[in-house]
C-alpha positions in Angstrom: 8.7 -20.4 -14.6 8.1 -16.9 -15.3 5.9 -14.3 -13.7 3.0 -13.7 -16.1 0.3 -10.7 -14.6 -3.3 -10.8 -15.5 -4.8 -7.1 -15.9 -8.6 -7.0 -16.1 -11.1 -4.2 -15.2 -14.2 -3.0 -14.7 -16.1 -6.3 -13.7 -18.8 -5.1 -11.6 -19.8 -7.8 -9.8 -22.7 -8.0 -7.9 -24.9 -5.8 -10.0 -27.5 -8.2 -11.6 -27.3 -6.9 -15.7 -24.3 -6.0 -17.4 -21.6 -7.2 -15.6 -19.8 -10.5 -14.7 -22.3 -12.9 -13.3 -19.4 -14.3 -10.1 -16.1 -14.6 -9.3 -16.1 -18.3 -9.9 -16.8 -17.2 -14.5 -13.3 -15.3 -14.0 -11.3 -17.6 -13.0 -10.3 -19.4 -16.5 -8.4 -15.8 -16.8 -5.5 -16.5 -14.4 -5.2 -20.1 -14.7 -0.9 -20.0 -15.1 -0.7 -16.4 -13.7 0.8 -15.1 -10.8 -0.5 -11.8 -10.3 -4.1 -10.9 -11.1 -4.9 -7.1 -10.6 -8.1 -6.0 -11.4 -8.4 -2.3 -12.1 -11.1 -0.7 -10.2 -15.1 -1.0 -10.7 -14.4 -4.6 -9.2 -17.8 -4.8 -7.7 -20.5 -2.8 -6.6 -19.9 -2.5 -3.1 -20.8 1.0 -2.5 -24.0 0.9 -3.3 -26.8 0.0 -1.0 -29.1 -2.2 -3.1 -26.0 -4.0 -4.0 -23.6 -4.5 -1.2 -24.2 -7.3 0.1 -24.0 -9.4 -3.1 -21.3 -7.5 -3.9 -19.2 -8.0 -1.1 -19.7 -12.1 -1.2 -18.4 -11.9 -4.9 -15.2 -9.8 -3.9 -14.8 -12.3 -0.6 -15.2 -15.6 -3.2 -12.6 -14.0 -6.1 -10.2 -13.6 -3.0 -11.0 -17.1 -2.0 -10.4 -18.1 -5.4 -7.0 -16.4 -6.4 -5.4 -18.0 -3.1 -6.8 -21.4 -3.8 -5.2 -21.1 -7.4 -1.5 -19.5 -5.8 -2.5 -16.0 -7.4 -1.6 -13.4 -6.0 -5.1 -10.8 -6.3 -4.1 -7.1 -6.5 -7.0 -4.8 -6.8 -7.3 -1.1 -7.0 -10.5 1.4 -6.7 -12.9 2.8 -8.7 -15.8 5.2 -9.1 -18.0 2.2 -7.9 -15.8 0.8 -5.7 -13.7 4.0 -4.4 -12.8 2.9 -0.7 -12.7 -1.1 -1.4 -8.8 -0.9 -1.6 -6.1 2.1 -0.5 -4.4 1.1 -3.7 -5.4 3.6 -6.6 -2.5 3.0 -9.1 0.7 0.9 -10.1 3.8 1.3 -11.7 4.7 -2.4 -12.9 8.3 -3.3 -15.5 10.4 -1.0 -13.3 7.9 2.0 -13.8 7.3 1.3 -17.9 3.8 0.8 -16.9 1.4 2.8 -14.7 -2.0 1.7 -14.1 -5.3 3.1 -12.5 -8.7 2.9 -13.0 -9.2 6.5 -15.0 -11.7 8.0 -13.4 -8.7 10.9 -11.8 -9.1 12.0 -15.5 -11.4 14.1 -15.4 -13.3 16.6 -12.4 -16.4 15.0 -13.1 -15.4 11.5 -12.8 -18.1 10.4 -14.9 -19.1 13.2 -17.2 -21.9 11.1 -18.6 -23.5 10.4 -15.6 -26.2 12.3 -14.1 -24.6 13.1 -11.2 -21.7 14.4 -12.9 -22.0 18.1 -11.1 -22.7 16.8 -7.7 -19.4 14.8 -8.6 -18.0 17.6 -9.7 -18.6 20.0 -6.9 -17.4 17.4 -4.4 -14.2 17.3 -6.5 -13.7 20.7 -6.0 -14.8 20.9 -2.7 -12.1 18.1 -1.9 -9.4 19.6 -4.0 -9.9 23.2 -1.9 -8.8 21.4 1.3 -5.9 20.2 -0.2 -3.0 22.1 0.4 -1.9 24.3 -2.4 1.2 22.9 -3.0 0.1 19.6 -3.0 -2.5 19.9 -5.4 -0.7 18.5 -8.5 0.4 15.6 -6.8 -0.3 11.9 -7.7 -1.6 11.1 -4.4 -3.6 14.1 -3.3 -5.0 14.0 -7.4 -5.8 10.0 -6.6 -7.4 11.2 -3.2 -9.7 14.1 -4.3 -11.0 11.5 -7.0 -11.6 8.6 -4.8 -13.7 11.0 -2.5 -15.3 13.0 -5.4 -16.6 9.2 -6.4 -18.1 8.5 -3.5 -20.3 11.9 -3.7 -22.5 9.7 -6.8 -23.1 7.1 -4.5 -24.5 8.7 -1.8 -27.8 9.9 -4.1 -27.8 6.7 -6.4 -29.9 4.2 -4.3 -32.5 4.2 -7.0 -31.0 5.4 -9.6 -29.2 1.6 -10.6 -32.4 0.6 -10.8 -32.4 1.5 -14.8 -30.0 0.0 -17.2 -27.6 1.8 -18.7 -29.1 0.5 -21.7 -32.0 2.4 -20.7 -30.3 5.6 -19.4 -29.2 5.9 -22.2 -32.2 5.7 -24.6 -34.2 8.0 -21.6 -31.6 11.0 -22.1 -29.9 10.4 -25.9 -27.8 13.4 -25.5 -25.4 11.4 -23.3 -24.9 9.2 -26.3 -22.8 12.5 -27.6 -21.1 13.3 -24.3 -20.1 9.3 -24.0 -18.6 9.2 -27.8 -16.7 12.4 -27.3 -15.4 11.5 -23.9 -14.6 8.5 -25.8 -13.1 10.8 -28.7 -10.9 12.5 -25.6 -10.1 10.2 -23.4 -6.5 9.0 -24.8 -5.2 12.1 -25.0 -6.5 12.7 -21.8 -4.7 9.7 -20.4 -1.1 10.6 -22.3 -1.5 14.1 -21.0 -2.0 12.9 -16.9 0.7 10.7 -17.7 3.2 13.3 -18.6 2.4 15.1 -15.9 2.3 12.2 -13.3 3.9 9.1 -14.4 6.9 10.6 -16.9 9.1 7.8 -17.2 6.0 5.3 -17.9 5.7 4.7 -21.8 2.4 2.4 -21.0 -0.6 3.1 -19.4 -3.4 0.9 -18.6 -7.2 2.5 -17.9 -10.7 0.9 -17.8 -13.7 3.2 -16.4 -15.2 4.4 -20.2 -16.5 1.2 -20.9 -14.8 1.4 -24.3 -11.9 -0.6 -25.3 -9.0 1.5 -27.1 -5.6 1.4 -27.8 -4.3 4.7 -28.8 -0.4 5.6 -29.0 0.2 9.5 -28.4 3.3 11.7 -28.1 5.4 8.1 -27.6 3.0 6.7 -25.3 0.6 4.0 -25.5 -3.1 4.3 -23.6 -4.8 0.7 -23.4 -8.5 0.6 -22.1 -9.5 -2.8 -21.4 -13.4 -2.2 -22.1 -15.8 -3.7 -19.6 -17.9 -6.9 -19.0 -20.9 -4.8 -19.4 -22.8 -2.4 -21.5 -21.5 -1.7 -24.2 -19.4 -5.0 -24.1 -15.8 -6.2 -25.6 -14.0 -6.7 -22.4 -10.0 -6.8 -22.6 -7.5 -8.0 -20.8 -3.9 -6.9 -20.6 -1.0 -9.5 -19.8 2.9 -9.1 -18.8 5.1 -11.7 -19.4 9.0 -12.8 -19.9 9.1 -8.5 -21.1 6.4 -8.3 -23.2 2.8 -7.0 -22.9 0.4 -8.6 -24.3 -3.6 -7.3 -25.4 -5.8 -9.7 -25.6 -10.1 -10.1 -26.2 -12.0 -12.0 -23.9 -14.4 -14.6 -25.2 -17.7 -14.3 -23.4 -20.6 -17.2 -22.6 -23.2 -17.3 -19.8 -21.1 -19.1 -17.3 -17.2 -18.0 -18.1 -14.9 -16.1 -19.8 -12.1 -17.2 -21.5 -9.5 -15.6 -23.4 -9.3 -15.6 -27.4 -6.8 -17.6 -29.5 -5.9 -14.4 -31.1 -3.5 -11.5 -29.9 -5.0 -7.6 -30.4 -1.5 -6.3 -29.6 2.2 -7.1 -28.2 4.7 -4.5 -27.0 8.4 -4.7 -26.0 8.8 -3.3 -22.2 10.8 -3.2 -19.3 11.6 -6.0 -17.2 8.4 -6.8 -15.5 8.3 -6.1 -11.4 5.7 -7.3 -8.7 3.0 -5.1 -7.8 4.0 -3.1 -4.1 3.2 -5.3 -1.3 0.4 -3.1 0.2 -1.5 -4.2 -2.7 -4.8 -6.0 -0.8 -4.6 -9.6 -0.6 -8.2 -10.5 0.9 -10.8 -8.0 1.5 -12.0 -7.6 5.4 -15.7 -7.1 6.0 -14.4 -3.7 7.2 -13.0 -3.1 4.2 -16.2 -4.0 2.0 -18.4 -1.7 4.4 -19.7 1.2 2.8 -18.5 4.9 4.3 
């Protein structure tokens, strides 16, 4: 039997609108996998109103995935940014790198409203990094994952509102959103270039906005959300072959559609590093 990896992202669960409802409506997704990684904005266990829900759902999936013999993988995001130490993977022997996005740019989130407080943390992060480490991976993973945390800390209410809402409240972010849309894959080859060279693949979520996009040799896959604005995506690796697939959607579970969006040759698929977390702690699902 071969190794097949699930790749989702951007699940939010625990938040009440716009995101998937419990870990229990996943799990049709892995049925036959062997890895599941879900890449970041697992759940919303950073903020306050929603922790505690949160947490239960992130507890449950882990519960899940070792019932089923999956092995759960999951890596941080702007609403999750200290719910795992893993912030990226290279999978097929480095062909593939994955990470949330949100290292992209210095706002995180340009659209959001906290966007400056975001990006002054980020700066104020990056400015205690040493010089010469300041185009690294790592530190550029760190100053991100820190620079995240600065929205949280002034968001009690703000969650409150849909984004559905938001949106219609301040309609200039409609532009920002499309062009960050617009900019986002070329965003992605160029960090790649920089960061991950040797990695012709490379697998985001965070914009909410499902893409595939093949620049200078390189192909960016965004795997949309389970939210606002919709079309989640999932990405699977297989027997050398990576697979882009839509996600069916009803009220209690998601499933995976009959047809394939995309299939692309790569190297021979690798397991994730083995610091990947397994099962979340209550320590680990505590806000900082």
């Amino acid at each position: 039997m071969s190794d097949r990896t699930v790749i989702l992202s951007d699940t939010h669960l625990g938040r009440p609108r716009g995101a998937v409802p419990s870990a229990d409506a996943l799990r049709p997704l892995w049925q036959g996998a062997t890895d599941l990684i879900i890449n970041g904005d697992i759940a919303e266990v950073h903020h306050p109103r929603y922790r505690g829900n949160a947490a239960r759902h992130v507890l449950r999936l882990a519960e899940l995935c070792e019932t089923d013999g999956v092995r759960l993988v999951l890596l941080s995001g702007n609403h999750d940014p200290f719910l795992s130490d893993v912030r990226h993977l290279l999978l097929a022997g480095g062909d593939v790198f994955v990470t949330h996005g949100d290292v992209l740019h210095p706002a995180i989130a340009p659209w959001s409203p906290r966007a400056g407080r975001m990006r002054q943390a980020h700066n104020s992060y990056l400015e205690q990094v040493a010089p010469e480490d300041r185009g690294h991976l790592e530190s550029m993973l760190a100053v991100s994952q820190h620079a995240s945390h600065a929205e949280w800390e002034a968001l009690a209410q703000q969650a409150r509102k849909s984004k559905r809402r938001s949106m219609l409240l301040r309609p200039w972010k409609v532009a920002q959103v499309l062009w960050y849309w617009h900019r986002f894959p070329r965003l992605a080859a160029r960090f790649l270039e920089t960061h991950a060279p040797e990695s012709r693949f490379g697998i985001f979520g965070h914009t909410h906005h499902p893409q595939i996009s093949t620049i200078n040799g390189r192909t960016i896959i965004n795997t949309g959300c389970y939210g606002f604005p919709g079309s989640p995506r999932a990405v699977t690796i297989e027997n050398s072959v990576l697979t882009v697939r839509n996600i069916n959607t009803t009220a209690r579970e998601f499933s995976f559609a009959t047809q394939q969006i995309a299939t692309f040759e790569i190297a021979q698929p690798t397991k994730p590093p083995n610091r990947a977390m397994a099962t979340p702690t209550t320590a680990t699902l505590a806000a900082k």
